[in-house]
C-alpha positions in Angstrom: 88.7 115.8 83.1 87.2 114.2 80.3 89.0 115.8 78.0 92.7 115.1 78.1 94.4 118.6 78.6 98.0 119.0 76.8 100.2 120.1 80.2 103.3 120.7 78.6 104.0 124.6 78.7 101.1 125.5 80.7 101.7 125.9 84.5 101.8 128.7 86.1 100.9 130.3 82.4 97.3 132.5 83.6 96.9 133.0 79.6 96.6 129.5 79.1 94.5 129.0 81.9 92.0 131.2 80.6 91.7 129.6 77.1 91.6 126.2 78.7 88.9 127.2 80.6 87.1 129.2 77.4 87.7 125.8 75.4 85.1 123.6 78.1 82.0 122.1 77.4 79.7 119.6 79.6 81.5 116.7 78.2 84.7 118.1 80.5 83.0 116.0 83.7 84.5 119.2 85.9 82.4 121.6 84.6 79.7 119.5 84.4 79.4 118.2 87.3 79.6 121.8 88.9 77.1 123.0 86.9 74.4 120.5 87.8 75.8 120.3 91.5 73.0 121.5 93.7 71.1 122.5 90.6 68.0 121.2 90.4 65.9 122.5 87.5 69.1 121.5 85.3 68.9 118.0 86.7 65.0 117.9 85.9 65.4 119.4 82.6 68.4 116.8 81.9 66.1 114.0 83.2 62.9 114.8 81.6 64.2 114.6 77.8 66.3 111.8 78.9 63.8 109.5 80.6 60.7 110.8 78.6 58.7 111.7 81.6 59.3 114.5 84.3 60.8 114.1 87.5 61.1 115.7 90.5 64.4 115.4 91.9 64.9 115.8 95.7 68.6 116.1 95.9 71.5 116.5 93.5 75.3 116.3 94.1 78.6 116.5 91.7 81.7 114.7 92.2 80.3 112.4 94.9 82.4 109.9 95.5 81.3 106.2 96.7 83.1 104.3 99.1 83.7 100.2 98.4 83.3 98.4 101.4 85.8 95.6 100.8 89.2 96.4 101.8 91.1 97.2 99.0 87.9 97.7 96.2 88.0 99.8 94.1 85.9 103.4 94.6 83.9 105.2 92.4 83.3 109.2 92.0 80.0 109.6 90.4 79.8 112.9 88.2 76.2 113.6 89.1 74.5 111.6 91.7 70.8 112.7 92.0 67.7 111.2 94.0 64.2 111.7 93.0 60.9 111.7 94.9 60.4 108.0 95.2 64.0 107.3 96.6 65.2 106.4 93.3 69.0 106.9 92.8 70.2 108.7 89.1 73.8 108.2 88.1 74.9 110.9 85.4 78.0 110.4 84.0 79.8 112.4 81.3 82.5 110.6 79.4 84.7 111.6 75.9 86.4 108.3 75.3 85.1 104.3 74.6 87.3 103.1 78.1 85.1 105.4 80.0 82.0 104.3 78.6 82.8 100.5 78.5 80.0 98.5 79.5 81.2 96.6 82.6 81.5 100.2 83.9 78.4 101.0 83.6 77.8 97.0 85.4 79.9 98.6 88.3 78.3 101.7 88.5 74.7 100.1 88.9 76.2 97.7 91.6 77.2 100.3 93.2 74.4 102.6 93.3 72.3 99.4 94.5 74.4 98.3 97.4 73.6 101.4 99.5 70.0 101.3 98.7 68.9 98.9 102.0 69.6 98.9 105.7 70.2 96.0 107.4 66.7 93.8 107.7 65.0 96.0 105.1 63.2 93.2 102.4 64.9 93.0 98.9 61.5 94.1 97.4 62.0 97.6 98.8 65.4 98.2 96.4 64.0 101.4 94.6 65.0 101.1 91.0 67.9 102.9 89.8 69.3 104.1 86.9 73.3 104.6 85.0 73.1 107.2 82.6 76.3 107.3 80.3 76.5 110.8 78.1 79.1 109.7 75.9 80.7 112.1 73.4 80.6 109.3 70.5 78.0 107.6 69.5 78.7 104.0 71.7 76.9 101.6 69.9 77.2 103.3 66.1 73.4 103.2 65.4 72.5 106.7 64.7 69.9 106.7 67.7 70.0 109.7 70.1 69.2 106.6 73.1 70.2 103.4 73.7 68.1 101.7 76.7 69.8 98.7 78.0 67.3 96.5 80.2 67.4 92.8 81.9 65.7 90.0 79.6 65.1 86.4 80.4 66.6 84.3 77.4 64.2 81.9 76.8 61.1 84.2 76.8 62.4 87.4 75.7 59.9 89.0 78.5 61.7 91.9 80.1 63.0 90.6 83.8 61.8 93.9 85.6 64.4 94.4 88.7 64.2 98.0 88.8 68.2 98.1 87.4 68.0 100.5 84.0 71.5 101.4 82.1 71.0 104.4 79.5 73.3 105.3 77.1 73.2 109.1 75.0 74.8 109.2 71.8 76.6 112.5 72.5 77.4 113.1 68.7 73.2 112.7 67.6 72.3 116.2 66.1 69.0 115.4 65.6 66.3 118.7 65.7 64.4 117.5 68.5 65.1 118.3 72.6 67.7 115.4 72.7 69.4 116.6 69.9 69.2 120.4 71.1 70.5 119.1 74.5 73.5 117.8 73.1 74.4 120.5 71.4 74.2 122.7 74.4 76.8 119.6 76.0 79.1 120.7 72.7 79.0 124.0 72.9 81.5 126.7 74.6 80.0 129.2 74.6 76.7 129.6 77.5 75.0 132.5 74.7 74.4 130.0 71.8 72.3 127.2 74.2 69.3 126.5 74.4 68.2 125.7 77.5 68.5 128.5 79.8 68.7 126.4 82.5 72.2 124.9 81.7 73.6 128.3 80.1 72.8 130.1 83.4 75.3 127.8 85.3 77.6 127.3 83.0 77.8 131.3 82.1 78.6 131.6 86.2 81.1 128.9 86.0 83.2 130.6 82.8 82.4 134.1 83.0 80.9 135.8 86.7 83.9 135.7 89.1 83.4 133.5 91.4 82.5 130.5 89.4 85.5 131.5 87.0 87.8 131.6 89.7 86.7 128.1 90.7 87.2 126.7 87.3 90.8 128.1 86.8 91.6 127.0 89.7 90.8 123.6 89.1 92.3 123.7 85.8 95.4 125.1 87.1 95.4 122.3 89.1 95.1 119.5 86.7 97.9 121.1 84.9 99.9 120.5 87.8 99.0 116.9 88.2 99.8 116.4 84.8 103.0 118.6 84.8 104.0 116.2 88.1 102.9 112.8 86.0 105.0 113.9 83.6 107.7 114.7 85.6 107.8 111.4 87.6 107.3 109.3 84.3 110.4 111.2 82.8 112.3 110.1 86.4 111.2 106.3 85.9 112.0 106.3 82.0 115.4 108.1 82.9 116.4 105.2 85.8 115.0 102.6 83.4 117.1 103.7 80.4 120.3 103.6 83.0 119.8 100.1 84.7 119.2 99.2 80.9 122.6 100.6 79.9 124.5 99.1 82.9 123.3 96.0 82.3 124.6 96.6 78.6 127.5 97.6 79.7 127.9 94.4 82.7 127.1 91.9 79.1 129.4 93.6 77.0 132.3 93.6 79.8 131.8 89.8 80.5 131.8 88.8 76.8 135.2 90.9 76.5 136.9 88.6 79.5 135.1 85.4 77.7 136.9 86.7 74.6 140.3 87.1 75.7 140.1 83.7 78.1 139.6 81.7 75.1 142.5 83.3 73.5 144.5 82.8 76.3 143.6 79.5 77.2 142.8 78.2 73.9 145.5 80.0 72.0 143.0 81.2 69.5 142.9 84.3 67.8 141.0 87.3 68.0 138.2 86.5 65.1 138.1 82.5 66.3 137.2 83.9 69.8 134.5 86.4 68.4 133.2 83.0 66.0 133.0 80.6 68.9 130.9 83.0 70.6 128.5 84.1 67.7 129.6 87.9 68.3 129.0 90.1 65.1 128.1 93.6 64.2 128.4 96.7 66.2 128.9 94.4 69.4 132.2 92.3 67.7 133.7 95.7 66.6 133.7 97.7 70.1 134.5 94.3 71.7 137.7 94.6 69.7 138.5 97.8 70.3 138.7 96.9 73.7 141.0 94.3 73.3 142.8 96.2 70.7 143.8 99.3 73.2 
């Protein structure tokens, strides 16, 4: 989720549950990308005020996850992944903090998208142009603009280089009183009776309050909270073994300083403090050491 959920005292806890699941918005990628799965008039309303022109979309899926071909690359799960009439692939992606947003993401992303575009012999000219849309929660570039459209430019002309590849970025935080501003609000807000796009509080009114769709939500909540309860868990484990090889070793250091200690008194007939100076022992560490040779 986008929103980092706090797991501790929460599984198996249907009370929590509940409230996590009143507390969601369209900036928790989850809900969102449920409610726009399949749901096209929410992805044409989305795309319209976002792109400035209407669009009829084809196809529309959440949580579709895209396969790297090299061994070992790394994967991407898009939260909305929508196709138009022209063939031309939409990435919609929620995200609530700057990492998720971070700009050679959004470079991967439109990779991506483009490398499944051709078959093998089609001509490079037939790439249909495709689009990264990043809702981010915060405003990414800290302009005040409800948009930020990043294009291709050559440097020495400043003329726009035109290869179909378009980034957008929405300032999630713009409250402006127009339909990009109204649209984000609707992303902010919990509750499905106070948007204002029927279109979105339909969906998300199924997903939080008609059975079915509510079911589906706590369950995946539930779920989370598990992972996280689990993450948690095994992170404890590791800190736990950590802390122990840290104090064995302490222990192994403090146990061969001790026999250094009493060699040099043996073999050098010095005393107790001359042994403890020659080796630069103080503090804490000089005082147990002594009480070890002390007993």
């Amino acid at each position: 989720m986008t929103e980092k959920l706090n797991s501790s005292n929460l599984r198996q806890n249907p009370r929590n549950v509940n409230e996590l699941v009143n507390e969601l918005t369209l900036f928790d990628d989850d809900l969102m990308s449920r409610v726009f799965d399949k749901n096209i008039k929410a992805t044409e309303l989305l795309l319209r005020i976002i792109l400035g022109k209407k669009v009829k979309v084809i196809s529309v899926t959440g949580q579709n996850e895209m396969k790297n071909h090299q061994v070992g690359g790394r994967n991407i799960t898009l939260d909305v992944d929508a196709m138009d009439e022209n063939g031309e692939e939409i990435d919609i992606e929620v995200q609530g903090n700057s990492e998720g947003a971070h700009v050679r993401r959004a470079r991967y992303h439109s990779s991506m998208v483009d490398s499944r575009m051709l078959k093998e012999g089609q001509a490079f000219r037939e790439l249909k142009d495709s689009y990264v849309i990043f809702i981010y929660k915060h405003d990414k570039f800290r302009k005040g603009l409800p948009l930020y459209h990043v294009e291709r430019y050559v440097g020495e002309t400043n003329e726009q280089f035109r290869d179909g590849s378009h980034i957008i970025y929405v300032n999630g935080n713009y409250k402006g009183n127009d339909e990009i501003g109204q649209l984000m609000q609707d992303f902010r807000e919990k509750n499905p009776e106070c948007m204002h796009y029927t279109e979105l509080a339909e969906s998300v009114k199924h997903f939080k309050e008609k059975a079915g769709g509510r079911e589906e939500m706590s369950e995946i909540v539930e779920r989370y909270i598990n992972e996280r309860v689990e993450e948690r868990v095994k992170e404890c484990v590791e800190e736990r073994v950590k802390e122990c090889v840290e104090e064995r070793v302490k222990e192994r250091v403090e146990k061969e300083k001790t026999i250094s200690v009493q060699n040099l008194m043996n073999n050098m007939k010095w005393t107790l403090d001359q042994a403890l100076d020659a080796l630069g022992i103080k503090g804490k560490e000089r005082t147990l050491i002594t009480q070890q040779l002390q007993k």
